[in-house]
mmCIF file of the C-alpha atoms, coordinates in Angstrom:
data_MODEL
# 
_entry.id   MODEL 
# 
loop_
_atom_site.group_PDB 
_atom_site.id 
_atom_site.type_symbol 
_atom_site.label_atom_id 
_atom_site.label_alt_id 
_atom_site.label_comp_id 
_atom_site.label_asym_id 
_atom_site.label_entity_id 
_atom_site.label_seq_id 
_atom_site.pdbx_PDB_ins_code 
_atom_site.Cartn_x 
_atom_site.Cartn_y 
_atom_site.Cartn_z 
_atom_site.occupancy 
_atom_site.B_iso_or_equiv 
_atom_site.pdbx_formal_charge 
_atom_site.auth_seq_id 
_atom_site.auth_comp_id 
_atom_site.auth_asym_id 
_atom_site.auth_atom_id 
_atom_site.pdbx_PDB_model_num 
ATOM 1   C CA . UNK A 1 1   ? -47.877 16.719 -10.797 1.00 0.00 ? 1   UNK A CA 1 
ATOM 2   C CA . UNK A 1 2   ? -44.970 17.194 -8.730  1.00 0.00 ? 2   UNK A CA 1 
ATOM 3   C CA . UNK A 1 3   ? -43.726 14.832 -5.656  1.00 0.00 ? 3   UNK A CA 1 
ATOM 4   C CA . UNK A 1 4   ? -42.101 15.539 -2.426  1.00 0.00 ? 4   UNK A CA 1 
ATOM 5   C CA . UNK A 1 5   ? -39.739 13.783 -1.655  1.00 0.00 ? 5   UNK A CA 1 
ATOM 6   C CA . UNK A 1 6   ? -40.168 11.420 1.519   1.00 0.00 ? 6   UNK A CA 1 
ATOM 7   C CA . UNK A 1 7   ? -39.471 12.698 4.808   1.00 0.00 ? 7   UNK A CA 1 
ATOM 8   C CA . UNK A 1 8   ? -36.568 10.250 6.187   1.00 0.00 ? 8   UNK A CA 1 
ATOM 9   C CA . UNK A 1 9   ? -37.135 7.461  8.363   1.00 0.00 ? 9   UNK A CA 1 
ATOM 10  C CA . UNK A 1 10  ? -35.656 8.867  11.954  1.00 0.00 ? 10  UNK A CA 1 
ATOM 11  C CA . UNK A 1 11  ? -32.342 6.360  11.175  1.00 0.00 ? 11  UNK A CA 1 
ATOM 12  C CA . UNK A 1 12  ? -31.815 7.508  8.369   1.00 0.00 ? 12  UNK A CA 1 
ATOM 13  C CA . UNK A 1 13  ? -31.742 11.489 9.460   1.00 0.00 ? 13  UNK A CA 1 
ATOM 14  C CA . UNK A 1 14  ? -29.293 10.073 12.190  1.00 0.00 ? 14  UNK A CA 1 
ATOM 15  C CA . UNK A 1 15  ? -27.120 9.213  9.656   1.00 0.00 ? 15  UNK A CA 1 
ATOM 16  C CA . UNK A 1 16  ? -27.561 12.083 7.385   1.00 0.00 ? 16  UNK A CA 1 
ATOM 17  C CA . UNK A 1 17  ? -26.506 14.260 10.263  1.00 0.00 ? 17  UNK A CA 1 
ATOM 18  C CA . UNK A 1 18  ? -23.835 12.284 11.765  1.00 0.00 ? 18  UNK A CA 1 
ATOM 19  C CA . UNK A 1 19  ? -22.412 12.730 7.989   1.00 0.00 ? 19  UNK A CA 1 
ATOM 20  C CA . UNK A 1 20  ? -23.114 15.982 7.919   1.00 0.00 ? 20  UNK A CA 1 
ATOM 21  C CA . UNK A 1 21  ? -21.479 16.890 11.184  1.00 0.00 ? 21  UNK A CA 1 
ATOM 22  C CA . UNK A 1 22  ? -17.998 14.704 10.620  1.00 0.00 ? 22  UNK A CA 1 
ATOM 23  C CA . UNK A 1 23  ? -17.484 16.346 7.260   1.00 0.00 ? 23  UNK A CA 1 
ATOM 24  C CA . UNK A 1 24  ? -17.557 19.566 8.590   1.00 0.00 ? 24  UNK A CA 1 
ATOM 25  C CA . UNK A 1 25  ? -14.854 18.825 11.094  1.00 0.00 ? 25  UNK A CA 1 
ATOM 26  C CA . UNK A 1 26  ? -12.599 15.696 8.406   1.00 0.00 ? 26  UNK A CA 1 
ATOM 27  C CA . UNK A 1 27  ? -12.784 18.923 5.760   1.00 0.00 ? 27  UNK A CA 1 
ATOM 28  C CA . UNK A 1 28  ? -11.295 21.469 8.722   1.00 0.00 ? 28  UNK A CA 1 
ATOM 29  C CA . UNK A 1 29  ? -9.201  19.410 10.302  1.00 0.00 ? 29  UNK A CA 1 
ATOM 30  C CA . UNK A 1 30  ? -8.296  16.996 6.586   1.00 0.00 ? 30  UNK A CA 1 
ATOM 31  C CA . UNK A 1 31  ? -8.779  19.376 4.113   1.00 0.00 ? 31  UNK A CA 1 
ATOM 32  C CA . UNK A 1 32  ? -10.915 19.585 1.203   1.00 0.00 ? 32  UNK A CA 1 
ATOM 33  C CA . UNK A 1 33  ? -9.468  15.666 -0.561  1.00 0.00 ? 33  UNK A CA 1 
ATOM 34  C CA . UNK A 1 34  ? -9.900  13.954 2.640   1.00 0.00 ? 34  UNK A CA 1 
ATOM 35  C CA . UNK A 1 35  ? -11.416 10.766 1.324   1.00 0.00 ? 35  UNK A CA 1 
ATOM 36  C CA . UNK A 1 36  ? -15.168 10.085 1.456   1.00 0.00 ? 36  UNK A CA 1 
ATOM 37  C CA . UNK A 1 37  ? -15.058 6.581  2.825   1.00 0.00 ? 37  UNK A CA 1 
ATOM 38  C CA . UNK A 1 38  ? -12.622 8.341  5.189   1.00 0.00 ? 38  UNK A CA 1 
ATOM 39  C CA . UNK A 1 39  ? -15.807 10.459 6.721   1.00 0.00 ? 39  UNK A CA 1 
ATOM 40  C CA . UNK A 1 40  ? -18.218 7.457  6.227   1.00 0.00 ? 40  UNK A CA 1 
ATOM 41  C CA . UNK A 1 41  ? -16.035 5.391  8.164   1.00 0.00 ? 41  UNK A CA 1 
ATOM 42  C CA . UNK A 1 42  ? -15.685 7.937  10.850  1.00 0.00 ? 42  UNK A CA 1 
ATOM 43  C CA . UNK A 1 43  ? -19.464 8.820  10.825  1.00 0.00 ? 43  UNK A CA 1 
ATOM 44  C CA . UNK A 1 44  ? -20.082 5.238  11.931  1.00 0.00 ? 44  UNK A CA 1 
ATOM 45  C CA . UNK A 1 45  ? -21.792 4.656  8.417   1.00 0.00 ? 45  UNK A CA 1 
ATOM 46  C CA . UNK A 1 46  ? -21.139 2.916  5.026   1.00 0.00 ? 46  UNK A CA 1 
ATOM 47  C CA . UNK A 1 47  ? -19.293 4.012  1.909   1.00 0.00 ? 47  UNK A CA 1 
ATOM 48  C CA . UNK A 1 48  ? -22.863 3.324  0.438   1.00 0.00 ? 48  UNK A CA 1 
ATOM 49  C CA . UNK A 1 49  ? -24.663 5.406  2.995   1.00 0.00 ? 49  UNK A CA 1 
ATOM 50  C CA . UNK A 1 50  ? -22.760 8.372  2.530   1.00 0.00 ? 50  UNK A CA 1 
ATOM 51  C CA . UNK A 1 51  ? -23.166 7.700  -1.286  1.00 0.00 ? 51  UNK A CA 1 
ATOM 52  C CA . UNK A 1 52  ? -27.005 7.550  -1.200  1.00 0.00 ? 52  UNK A CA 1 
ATOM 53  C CA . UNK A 1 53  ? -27.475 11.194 0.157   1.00 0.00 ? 53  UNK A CA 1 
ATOM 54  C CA . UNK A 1 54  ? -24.153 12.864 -1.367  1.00 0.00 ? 54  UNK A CA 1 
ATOM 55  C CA . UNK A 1 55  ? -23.965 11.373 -4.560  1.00 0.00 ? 55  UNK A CA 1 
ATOM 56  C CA . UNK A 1 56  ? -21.073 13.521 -5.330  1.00 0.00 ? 56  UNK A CA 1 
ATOM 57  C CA . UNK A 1 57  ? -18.094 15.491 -2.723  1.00 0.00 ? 57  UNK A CA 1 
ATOM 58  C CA . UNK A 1 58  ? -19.098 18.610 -3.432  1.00 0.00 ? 58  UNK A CA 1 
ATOM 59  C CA . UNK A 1 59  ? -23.222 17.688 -2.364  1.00 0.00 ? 59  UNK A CA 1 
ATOM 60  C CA . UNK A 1 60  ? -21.216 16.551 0.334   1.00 0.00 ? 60  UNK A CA 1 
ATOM 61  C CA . UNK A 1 61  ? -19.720 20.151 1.134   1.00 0.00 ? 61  UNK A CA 1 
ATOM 62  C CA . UNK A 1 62  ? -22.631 21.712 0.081   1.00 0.00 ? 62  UNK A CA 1 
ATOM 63  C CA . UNK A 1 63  ? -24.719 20.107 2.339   1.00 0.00 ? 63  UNK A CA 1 
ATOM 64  C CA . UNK A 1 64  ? -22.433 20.607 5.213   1.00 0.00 ? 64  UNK A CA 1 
ATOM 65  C CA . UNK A 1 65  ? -22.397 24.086 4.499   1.00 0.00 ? 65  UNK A CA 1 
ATOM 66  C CA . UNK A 1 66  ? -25.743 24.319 4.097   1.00 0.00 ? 66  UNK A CA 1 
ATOM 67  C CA . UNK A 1 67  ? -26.392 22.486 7.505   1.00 0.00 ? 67  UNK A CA 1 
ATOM 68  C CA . UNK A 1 68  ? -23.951 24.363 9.755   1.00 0.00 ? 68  UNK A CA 1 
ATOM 69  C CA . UNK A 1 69  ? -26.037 27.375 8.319   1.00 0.00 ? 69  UNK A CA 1 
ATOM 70  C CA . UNK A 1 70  ? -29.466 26.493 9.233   1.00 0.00 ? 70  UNK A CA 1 
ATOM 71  C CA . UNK A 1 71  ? -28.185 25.231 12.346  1.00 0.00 ? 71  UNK A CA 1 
ATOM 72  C CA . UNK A 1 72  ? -27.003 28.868 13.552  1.00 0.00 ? 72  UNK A CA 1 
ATOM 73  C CA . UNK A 1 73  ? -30.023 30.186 11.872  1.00 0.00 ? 73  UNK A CA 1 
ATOM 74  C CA . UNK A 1 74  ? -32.701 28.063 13.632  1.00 0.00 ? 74  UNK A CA 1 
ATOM 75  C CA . UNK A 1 75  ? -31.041 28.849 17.025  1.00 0.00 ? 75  UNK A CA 1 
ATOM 76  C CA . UNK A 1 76  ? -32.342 32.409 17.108  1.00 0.00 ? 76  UNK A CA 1 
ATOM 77  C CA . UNK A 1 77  ? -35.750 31.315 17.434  1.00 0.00 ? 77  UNK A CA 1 
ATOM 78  C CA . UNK A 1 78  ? -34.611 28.491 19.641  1.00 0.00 ? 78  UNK A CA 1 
ATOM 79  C CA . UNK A 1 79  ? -32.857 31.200 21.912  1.00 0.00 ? 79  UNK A CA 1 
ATOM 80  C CA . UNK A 1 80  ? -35.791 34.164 21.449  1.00 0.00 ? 80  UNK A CA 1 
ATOM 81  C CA . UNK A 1 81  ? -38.468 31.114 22.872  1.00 0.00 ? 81  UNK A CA 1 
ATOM 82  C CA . UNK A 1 82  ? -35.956 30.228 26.154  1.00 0.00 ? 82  UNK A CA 1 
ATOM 83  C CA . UNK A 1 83  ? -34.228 33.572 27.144  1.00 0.00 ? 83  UNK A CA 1 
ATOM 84  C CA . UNK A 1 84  ? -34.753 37.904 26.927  1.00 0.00 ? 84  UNK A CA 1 
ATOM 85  C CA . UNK A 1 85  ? -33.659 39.209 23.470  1.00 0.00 ? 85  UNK A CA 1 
ATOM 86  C CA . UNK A 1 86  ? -31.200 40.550 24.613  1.00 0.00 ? 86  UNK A CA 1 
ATOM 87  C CA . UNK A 1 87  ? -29.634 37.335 26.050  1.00 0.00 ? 87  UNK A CA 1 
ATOM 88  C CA . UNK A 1 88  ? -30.846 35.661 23.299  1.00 0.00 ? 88  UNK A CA 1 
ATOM 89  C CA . UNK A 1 89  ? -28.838 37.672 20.836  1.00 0.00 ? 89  UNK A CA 1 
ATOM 90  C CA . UNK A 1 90  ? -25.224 37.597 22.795  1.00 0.00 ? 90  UNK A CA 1 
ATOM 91  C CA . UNK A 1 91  ? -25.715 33.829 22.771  1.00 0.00 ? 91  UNK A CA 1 
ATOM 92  C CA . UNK A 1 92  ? -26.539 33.896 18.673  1.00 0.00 ? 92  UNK A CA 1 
ATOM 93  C CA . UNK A 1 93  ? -23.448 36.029 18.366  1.00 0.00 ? 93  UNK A CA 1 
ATOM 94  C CA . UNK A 1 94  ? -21.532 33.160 20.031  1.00 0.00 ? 94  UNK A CA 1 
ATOM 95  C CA . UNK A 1 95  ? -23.395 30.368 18.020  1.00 0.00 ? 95  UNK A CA 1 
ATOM 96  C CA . UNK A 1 96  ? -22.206 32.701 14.875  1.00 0.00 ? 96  UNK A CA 1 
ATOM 97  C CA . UNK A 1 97  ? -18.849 33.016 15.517  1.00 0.00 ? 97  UNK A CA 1 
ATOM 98  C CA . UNK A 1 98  ? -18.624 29.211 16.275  1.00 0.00 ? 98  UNK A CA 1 
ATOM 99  C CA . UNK A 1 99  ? -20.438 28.871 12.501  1.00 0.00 ? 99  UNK A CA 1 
ATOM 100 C CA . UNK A 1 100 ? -17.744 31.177 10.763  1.00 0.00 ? 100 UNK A CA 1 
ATOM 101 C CA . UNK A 1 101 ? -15.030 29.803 12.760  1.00 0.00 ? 101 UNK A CA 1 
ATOM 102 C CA . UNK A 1 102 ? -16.579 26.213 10.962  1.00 0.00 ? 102 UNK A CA 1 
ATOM 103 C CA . UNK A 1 103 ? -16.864 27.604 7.572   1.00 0.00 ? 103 UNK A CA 1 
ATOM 104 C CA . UNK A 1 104 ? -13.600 28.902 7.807   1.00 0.00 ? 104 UNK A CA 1 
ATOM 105 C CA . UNK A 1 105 ? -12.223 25.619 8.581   1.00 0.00 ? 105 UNK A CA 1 
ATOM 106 C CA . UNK A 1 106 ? -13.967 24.357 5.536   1.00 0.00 ? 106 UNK A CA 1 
ATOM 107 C CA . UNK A 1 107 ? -12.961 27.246 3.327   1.00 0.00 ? 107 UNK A CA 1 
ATOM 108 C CA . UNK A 1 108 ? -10.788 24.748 0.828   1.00 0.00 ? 108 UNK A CA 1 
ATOM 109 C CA . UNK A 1 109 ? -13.660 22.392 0.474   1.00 0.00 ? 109 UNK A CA 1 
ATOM 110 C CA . UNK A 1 110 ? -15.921 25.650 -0.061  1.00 0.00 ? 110 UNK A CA 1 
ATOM 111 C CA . UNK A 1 111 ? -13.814 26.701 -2.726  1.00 0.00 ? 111 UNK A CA 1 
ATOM 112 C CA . UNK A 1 112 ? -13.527 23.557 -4.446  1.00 0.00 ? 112 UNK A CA 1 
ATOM 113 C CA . UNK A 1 113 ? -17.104 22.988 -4.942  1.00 0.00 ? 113 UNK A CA 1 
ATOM 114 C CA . UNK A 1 114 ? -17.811 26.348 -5.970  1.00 0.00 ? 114 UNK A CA 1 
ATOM 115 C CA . UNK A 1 115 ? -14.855 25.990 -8.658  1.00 0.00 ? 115 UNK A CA 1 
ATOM 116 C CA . UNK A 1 116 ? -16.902 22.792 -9.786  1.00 0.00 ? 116 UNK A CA 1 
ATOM 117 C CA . UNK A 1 117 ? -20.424 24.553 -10.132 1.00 0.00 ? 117 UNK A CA 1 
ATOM 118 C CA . UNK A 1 118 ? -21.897 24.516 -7.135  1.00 0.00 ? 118 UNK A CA 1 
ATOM 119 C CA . UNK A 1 119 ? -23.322 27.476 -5.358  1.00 0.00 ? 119 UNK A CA 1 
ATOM 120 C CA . UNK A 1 120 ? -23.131 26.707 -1.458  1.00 0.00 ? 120 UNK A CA 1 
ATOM 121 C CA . UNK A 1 121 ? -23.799 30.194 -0.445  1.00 0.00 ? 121 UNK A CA 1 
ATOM 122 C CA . UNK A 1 122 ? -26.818 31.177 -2.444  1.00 0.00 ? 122 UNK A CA 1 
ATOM 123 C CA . UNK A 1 123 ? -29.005 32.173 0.143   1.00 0.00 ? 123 UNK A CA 1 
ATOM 124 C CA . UNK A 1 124 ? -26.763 32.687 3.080   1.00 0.00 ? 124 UNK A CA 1 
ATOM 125 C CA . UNK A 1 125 ? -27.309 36.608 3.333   1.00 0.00 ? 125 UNK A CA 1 
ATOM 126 C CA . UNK A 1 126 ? -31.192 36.224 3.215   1.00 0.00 ? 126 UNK A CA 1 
ATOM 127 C CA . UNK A 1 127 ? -31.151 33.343 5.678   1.00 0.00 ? 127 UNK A CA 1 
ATOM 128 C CA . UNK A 1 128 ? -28.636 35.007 7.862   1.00 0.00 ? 128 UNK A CA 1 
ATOM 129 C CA . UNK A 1 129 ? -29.948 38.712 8.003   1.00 0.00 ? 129 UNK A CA 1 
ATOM 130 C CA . UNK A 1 130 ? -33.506 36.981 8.588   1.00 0.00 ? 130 UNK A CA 1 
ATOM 131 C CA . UNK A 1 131 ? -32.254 35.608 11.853  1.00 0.00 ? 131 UNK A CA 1 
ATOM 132 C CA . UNK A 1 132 ? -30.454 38.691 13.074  1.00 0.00 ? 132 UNK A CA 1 
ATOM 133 C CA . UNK A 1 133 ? -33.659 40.970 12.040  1.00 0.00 ? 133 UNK A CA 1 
ATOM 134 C CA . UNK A 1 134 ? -35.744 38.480 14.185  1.00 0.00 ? 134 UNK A CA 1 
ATOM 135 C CA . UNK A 1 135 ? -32.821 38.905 17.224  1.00 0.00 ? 135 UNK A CA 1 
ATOM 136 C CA . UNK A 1 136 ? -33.479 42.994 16.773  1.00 0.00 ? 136 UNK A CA 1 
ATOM 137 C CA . UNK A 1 137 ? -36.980 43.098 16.388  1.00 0.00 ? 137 UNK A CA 1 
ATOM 138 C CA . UNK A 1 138 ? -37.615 41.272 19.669  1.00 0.00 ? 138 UNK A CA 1 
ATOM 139 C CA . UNK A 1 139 ? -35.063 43.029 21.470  1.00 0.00 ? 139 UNK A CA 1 
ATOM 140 C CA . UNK A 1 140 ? -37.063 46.447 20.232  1.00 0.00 ? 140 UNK A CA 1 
ATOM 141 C CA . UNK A 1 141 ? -40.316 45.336 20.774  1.00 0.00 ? 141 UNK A CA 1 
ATOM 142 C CA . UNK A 1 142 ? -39.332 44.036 24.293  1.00 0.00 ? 142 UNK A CA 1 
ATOM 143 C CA . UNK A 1 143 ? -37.274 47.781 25.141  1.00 0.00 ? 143 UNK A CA 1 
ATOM 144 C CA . UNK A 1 144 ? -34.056 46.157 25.254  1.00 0.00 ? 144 UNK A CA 1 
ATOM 145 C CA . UNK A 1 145 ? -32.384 46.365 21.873  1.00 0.00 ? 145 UNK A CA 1 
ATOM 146 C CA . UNK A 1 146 ? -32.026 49.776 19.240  1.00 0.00 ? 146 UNK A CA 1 
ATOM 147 C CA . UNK A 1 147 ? -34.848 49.790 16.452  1.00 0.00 ? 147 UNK A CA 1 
ATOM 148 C CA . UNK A 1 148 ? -32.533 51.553 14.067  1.00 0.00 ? 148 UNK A CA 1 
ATOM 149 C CA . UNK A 1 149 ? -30.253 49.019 13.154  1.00 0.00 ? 149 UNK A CA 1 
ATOM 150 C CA . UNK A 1 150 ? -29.841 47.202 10.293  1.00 0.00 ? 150 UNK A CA 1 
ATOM 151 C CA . UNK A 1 151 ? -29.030 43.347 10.426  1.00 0.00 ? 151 UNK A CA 1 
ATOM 152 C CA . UNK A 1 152 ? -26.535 43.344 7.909   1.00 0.00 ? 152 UNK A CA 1 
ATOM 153 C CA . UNK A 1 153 ? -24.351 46.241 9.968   1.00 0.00 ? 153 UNK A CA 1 
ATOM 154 C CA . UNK A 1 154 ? -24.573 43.475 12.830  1.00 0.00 ? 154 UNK A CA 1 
ATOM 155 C CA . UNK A 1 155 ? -23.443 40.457 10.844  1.00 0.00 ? 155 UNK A CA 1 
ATOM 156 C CA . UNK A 1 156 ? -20.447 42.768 9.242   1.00 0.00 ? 156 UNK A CA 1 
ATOM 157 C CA . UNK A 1 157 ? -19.448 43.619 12.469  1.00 0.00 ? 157 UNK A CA 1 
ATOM 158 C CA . UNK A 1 158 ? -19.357 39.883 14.208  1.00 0.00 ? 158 UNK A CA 1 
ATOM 159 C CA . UNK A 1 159 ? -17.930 38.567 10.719  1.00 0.00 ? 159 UNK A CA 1 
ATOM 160 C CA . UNK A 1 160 ? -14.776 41.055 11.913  1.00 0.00 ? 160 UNK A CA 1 
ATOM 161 C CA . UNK A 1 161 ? -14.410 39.947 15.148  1.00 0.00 ? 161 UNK A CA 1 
ATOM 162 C CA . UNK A 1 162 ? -14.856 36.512 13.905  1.00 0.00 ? 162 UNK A CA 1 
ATOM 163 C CA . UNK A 1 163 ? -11.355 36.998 12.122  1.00 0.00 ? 163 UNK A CA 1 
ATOM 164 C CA . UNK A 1 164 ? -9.302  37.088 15.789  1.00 0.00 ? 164 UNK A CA 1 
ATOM 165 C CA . UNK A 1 165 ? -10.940 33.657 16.994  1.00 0.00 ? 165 UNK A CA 1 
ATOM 166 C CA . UNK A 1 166 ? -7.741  31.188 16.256  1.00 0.00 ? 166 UNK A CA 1 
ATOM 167 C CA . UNK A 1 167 ? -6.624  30.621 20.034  1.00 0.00 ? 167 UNK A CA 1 
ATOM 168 C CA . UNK A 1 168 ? -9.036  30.316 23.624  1.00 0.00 ? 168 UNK A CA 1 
ATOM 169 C CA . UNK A 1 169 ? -6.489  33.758 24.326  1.00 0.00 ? 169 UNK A CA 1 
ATOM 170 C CA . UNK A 1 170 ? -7.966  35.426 20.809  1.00 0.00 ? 170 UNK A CA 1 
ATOM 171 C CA . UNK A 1 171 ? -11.391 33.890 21.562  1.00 0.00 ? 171 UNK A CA 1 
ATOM 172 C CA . UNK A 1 172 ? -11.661 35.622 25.027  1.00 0.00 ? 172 UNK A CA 1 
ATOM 173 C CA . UNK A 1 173 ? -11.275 38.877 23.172  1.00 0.00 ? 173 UNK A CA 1 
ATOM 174 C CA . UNK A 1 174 ? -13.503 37.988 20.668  1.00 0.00 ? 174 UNK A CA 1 
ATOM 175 C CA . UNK A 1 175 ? -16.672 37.433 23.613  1.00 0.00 ? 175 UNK A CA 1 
ATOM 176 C CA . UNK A 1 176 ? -15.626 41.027 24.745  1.00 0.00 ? 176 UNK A CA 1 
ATOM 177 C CA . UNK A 1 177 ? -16.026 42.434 21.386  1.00 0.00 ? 177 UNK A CA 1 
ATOM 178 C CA . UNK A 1 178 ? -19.783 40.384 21.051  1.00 0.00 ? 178 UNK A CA 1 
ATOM 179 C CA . UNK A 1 179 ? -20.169 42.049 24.299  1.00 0.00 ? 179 UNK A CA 1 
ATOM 180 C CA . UNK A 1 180 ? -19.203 45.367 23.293  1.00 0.00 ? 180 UNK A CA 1 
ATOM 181 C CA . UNK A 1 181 ? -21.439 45.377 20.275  1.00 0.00 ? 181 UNK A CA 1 
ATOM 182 C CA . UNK A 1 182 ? -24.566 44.005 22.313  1.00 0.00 ? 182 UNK A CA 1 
ATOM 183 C CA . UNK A 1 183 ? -23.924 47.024 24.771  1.00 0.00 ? 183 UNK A CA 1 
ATOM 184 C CA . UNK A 1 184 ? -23.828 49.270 21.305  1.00 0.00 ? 184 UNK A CA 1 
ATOM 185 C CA . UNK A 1 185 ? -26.897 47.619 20.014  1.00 0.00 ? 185 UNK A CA 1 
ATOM 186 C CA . UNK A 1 186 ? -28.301 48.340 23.852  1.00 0.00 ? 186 UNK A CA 1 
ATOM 187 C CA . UNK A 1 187 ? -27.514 52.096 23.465  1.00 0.00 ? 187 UNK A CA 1 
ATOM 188 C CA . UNK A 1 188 ? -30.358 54.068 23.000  1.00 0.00 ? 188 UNK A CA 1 
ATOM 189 C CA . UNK A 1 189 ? -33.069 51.317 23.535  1.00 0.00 ? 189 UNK A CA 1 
ATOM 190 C CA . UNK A 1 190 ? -36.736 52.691 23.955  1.00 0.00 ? 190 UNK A CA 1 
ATOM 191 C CA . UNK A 1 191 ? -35.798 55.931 22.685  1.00 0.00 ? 191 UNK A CA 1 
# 
């Protein structure tokens, strides 16, 4: 008989994502050897909290991967229950740029732990063309978005424009482009 693990007391989440969210920005801004007790410390937690969920730096990166991922994932639903698809969809885009822009400040510590065995990215195109199909579908079903088009073409395209996002002057283009490719998405609606 297998066991699941115990859901975490609400504290300890806290902590897990405070963790979480400071190693994604000490491993951009750091690097990928920025020192451990140097994110525990700036988490507002203990060497020995950090230790107890990320036994190892690369869990660590892993699971900061892996959390900036569902995060942008679980937003389409989050945006498809508050605004129209369409809306919904140019807001993802934004949420999806911010999510590259974070892997690509962790891209060293990414690296590393896939050089040491991990697998960070194992089911980031499932996850990731599972949210976009859900942005598309709604936006057909509702009239506003093209039924022909095929998630992965959209999360090719925003992974370019995600490349020009390094300064507020390149990021300004960038939000035309998103808006560009939500008025191709737009084209041909209902037809």
């Amino acid at each position: 008989m297998t066991t699941r693990p115990s859901p975490l007391r609400a504290d300890a989440r806290r902590n897990r994502e405070r963790i979480l969210e400071t190693a994604v920005r000490a491993f951009a801004e750091r690097g990928p050897d920025v020192p451990l007790d140097a994110i525990a410390k700036a988490a507002g937690v203990g060497s020995g909290t950090l230790y107890r969920h990320f036994p190892t730096r690369e869990a660590l990166v892993e699971a900061a991967y892996r959390n900036e991922l569902a995060r942008v994932c679980d937003s389409a639903a989050e945006l498809l229950a508050e605004l129209p698809p369409d809306r919904a969809m140019r807001q993802w885009m934004d949420r999806f740029i911010d999510y590259l822009a974070a892997k690509q400040g962790m891209a060293d510590a990414l690296r590393a732990a896939v050089a040491s065995g991990a697998d960070p990215f194992a089911e980031t195109l499932d996850k990731l063309g599972a949210a976009i199909d859900s942005l598309l579908r709604a936006g057909a079903e509702a009239g506003l978005l093209r039924a022909d088009v095929d998630p992965l073409d959209v999360g090719l395209s925003l992974t370019g424009v995600a490349q020009i996002t390094a300064t507020p002057a390149q990021r300004d283009r960038a939000g035309r482009l998103l808006d560009l490719i939500l008025d191709g998405l737009r084209y041909g609606a209902g037809e």
